[in-house]
C-alpha positions as CSV (number, residue, x, y, z in Angstrom):
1,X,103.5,101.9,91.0
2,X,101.0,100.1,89.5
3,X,100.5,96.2,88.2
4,X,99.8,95.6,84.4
5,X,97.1,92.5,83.2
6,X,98.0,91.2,79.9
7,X,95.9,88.5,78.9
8,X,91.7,88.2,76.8
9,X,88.9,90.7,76.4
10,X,85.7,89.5,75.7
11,X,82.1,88.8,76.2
12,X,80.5,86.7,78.0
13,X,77.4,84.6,77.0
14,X,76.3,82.6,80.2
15,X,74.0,80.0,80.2
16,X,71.9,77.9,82.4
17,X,71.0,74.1,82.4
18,X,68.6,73.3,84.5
19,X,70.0,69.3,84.9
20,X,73.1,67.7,85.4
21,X,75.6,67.4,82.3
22,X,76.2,64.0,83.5
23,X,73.1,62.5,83.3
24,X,73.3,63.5,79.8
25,X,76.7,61.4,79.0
26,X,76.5,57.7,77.4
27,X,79.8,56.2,78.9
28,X,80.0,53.8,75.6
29,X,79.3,57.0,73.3
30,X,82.0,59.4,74.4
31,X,84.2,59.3,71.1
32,X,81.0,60.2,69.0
33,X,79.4,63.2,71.9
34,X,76.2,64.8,69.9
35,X,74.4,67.0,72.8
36,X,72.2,69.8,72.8
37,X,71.3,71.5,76.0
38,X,68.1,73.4,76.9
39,X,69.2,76.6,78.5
40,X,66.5,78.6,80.7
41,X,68.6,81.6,81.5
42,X,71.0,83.7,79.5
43,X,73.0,86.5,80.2
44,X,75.4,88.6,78.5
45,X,78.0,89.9,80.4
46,X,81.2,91.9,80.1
47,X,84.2,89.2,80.5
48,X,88.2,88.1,79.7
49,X,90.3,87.1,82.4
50,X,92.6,90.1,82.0
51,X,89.8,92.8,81.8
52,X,88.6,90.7,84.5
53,X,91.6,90.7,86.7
54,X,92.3,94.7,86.0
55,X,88.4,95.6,86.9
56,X,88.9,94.2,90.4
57,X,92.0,96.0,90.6
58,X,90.4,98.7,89.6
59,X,87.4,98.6,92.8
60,X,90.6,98.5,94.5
61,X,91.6,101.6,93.3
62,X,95.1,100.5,91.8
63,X,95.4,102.0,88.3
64,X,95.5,99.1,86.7
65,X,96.8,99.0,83.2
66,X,94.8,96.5,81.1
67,X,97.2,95.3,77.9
68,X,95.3,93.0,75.5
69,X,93.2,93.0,71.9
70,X,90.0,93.9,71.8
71,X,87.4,94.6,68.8
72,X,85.7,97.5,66.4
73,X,83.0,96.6,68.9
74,X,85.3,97.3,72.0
75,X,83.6,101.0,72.7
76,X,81.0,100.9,75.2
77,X,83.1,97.8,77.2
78,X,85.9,100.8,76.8
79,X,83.8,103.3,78.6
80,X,82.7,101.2,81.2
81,X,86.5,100.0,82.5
82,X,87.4,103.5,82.5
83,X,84.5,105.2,84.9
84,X,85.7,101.6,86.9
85,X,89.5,102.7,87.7
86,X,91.0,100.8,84.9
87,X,93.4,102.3,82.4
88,X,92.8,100.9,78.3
89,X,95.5,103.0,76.5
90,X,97.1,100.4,76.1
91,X,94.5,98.2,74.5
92,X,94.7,97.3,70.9
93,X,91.4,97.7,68.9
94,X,91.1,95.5,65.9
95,X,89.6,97.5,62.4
96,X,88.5,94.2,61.6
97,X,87.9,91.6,63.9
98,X,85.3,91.3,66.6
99,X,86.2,91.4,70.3
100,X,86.7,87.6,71.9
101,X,83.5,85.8,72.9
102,X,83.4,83.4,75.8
103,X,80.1,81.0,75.6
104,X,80.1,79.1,78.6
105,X,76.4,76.9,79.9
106,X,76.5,75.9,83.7
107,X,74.4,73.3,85.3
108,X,72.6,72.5,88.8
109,X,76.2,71.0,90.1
110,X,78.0,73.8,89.0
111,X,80.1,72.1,86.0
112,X,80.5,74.2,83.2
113,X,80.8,73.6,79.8
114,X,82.4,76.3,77.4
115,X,83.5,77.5,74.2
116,X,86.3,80.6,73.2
117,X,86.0,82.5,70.3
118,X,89.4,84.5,70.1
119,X,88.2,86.8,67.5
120,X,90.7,90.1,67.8
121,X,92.6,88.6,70.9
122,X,94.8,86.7,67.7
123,X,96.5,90.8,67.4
124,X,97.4,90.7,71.0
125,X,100.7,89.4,69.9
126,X,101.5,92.8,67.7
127,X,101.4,94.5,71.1
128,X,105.2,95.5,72.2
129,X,105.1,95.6,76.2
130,X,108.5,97.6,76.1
131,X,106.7,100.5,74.3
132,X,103.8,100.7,76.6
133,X,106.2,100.7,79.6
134,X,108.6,103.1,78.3
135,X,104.9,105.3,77.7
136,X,103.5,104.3,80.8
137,X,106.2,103.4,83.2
138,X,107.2,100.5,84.9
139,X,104.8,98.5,86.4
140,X,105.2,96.6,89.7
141,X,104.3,93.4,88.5
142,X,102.9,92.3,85.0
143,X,100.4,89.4,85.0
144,X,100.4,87.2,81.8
145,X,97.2,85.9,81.6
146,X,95.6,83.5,78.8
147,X,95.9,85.0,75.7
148,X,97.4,84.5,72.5
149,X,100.0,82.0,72.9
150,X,102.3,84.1,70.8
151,X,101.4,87.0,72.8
152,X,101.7,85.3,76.2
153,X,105.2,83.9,75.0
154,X,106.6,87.4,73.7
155,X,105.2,89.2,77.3
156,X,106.5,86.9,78.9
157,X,110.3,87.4,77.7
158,X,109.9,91.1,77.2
159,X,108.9,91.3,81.2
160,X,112.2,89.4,81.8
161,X,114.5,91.4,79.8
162,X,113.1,94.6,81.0
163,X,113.6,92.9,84.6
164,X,109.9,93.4,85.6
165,X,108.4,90.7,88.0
166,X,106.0,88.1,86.4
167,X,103.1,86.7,87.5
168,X,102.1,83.9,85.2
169,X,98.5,82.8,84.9
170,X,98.6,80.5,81.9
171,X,95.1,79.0,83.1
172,X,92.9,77.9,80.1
173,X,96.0,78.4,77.4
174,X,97.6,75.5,79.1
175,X,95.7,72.9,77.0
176,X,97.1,74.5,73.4
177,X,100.9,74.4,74.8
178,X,103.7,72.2,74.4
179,X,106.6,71.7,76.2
180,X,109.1,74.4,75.6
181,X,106.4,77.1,75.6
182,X,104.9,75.8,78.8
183,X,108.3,76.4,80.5
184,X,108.8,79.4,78.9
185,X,105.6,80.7,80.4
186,X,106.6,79.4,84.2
187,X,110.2,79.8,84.6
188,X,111.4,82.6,86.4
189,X,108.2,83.8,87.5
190,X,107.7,85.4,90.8
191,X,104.5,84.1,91.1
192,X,102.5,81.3,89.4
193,X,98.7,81.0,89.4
194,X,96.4,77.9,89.1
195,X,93.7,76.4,89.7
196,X,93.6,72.3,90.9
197,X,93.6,70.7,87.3
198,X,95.3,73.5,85.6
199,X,98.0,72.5,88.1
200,X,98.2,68.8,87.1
201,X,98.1,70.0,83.6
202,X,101.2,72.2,84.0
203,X,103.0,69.5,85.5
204,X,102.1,67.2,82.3
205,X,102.5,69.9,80.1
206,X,106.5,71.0,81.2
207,X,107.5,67.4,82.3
208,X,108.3,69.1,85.7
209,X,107.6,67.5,88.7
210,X,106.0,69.7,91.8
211,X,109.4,70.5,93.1
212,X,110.8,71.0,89.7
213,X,108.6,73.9,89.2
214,X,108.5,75.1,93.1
215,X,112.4,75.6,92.2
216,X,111.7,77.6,89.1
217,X,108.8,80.3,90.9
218,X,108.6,82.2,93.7
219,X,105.6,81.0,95.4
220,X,102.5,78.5,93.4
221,X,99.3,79.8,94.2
222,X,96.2,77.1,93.7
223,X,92.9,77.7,93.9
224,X,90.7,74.9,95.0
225,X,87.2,76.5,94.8
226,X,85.0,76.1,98.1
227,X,88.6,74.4,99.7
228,X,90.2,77.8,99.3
229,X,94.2,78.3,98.0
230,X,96.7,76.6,98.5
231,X,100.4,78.7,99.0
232,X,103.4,77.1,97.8
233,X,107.1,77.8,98.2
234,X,110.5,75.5,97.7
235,X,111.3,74.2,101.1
236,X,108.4,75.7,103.3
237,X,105.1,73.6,103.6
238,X,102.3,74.7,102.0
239,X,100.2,77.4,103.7
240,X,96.1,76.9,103.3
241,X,93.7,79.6,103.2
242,X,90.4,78.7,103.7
243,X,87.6,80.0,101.2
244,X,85.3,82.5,102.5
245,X,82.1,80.8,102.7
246,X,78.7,81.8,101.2
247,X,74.9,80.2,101.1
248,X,74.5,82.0,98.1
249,X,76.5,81.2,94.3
250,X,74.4,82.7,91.5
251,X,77.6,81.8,89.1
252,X,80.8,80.8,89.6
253,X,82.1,82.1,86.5
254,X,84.7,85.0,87.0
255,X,85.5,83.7,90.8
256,X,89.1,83.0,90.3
257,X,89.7,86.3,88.2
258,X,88.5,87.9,91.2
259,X,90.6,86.1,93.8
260,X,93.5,87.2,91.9
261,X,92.4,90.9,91.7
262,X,92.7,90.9,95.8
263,X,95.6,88.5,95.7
264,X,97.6,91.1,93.5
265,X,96.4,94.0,95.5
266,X,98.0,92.7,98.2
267,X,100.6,92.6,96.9
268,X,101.1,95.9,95.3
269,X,100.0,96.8,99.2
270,X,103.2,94.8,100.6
271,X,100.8,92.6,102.4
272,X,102.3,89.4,103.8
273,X,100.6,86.5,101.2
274,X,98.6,85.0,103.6
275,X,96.9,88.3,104.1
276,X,97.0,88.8,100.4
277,X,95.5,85.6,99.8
278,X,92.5,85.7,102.0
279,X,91.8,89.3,100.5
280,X,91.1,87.5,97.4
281,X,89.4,84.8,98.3
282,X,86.8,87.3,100.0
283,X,86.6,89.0,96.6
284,X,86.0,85.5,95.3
285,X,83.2,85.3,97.3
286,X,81.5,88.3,96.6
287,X,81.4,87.6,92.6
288,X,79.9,84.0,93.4
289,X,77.1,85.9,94.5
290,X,76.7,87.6,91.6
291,X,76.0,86.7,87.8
292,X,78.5,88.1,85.3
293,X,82.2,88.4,85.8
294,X,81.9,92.4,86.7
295,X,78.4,93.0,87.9
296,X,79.6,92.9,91.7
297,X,79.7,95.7,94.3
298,X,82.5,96.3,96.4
299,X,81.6,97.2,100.1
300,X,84.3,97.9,102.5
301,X,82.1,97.0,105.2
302,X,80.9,94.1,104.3
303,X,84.6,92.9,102.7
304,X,86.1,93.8,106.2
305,X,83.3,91.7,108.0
306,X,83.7,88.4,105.9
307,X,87.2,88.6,106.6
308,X,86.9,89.4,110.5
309,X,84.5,86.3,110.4
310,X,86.2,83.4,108.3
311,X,89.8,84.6,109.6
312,X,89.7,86.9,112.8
313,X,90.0,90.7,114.4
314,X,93.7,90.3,113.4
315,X,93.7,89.6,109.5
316,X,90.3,92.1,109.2
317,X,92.5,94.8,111.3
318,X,95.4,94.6,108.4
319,X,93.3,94.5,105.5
320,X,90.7,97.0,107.1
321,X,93.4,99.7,106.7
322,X,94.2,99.5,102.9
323,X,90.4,98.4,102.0
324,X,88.8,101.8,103.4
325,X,91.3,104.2,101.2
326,X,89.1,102.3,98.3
327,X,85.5,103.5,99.8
């Protein structure tokens, strides 16, 4: 069986400040902010956290089935998800609208300043999840990821109903939520993904302390960039998993879509999470060496040796097994 990735398609336009966004800032001038930044490097890149998420998955050879919006300019991003392993019948393609557009400039410290442009992902919420999976099957899991808040909302339930496990990811669609909706999104869910201030958002956002929510989820999965992930369960202290280091980030943009993509794998593998976890965070690893969200090679070999090296023989002996079927 194989996991479904709800969630944004889109492009990504990714820029380069060659300073530090900070310098920039006038403490006594933040209500009125006027700035204009002088990029030196642009690239366009293929992007959304669901398409993302399923492209992984799909170097992984899963069969992922990608569920989102995407635009009357969605052809050649079409082609090149299918010769990747990913499956796009089920995306929606807009007659009107363009696909979503992330704009996002990063500077020398690696802070990142960004802009959205939802463009067809506002259709997502026409899509009926029951429909697909009574076309496609069943999936394992489904991942809500950012998306249309109507559209994250009405996955969210239909998953429920149909009794297929969730794996909620509200990430930057937190900040556009209220209460009841941010609840809605969480409770129930097998799994919960987030990074460290999407974390203390969620709390703010729900009115749920830690615990409230750890009773609510099956385990709380936060990410906490070159600290690793943090696993979280009611009643069982939190397990960390230490990032897999690197000398070399080109961008970190797409790093945390990636972690996921080897976190879900495996699962679908019925790895314990520990294992699961460190899976991704290699995978993390590999697209901070890389510009662009889906411009990175997976290499068994070198995946199995960054694991043998940051955790052991042992976990690069479990993973070794499943991460060769994908050569």
């Amino acid at each position: 069986m194989r996991i479904a990735v709800t969630g944004s398609i889109a492009t990504d336009h990714l820029m380069v400040f060659p300073g530090r966004f900070a310098e920039q800032l006038i403490k006594e001038q933040l209500e009125r902010v006027s700035l204009s930044f002088l990029a030196d490097r642009l690239e366009v890149r293929r992007g959304g956290v669901a398409a993302n998420i399923a492209f992984g998955l799909g170097l992984l050879d899963l069969d992922p089935l990608l569920i989102g919006a995407a635009g009357r300019d969605f052809a050649e991003y079409d082609s090149w998800l299918r010769e990747h392993g990913v499956d796009t019948s089920a995306v929606q393609v807009s007659d009107t609208l363009h696909t979503a557009r992330f704009v996002c400039t990063t500077d020398q410290d690696q802070n990142q300043i960004a802009t959205f442009y939802a463009g067809a992902m506002a259709e997502a919420a026409h899509i009926d999840l029951a429909a697909v999976t009574e076309r496609t099957g069943p999936p394992l899991l489904v991942l809500i990821g950012a998306d249309d808040p109507a559209a994250m909302l009405r996955h969210t339930a239909t998953a429920h109903r149909l009794d297929i496990p969730v794996a909620a990811d509200p990430s930057q669609q937190l900040a556009r939520l209220d209460r009841e909706q941010a609840r809605r999104l969480v409770d129930g869910a097998r799994w919960l993904f987030t990074n460290e201030y999407e974390a203390a958002l969620l709390m703010e956002r729900t009115g749920w302390s830690e615990d409230d929510l750890l009773d609510r989820v099956g385990t709380w999965i936060t990410t906490l960039g070159a600290g690793g992930v943090s696993l979280a369960r009611a009643g069982c202290p939190k397990l960390p998993v230490p990032a897999v280091p690197t000398d070399t980030i080109a961008d970190p943009t797409g790093a945390g879509d990636a972690f996921r993509s080897g976190f879900l794998a495996g699962t679908a593998w019925n790895l314990p999470h520990e294992r699961a976890a460190q899976l991704g965070c290699a995978l993390a690893t590999t697209v901070l060496e890389s510009v662009g969200t889906q411009e990175y090679k997976l290499i068994p070999a070198d995946l199995i040796a960054r694991i043998e090296q940051t955790y052991g023989p042992g976990a690069a002996r479990v993973l070794e097994a499943q991460i060769a079927r994908t050569a």
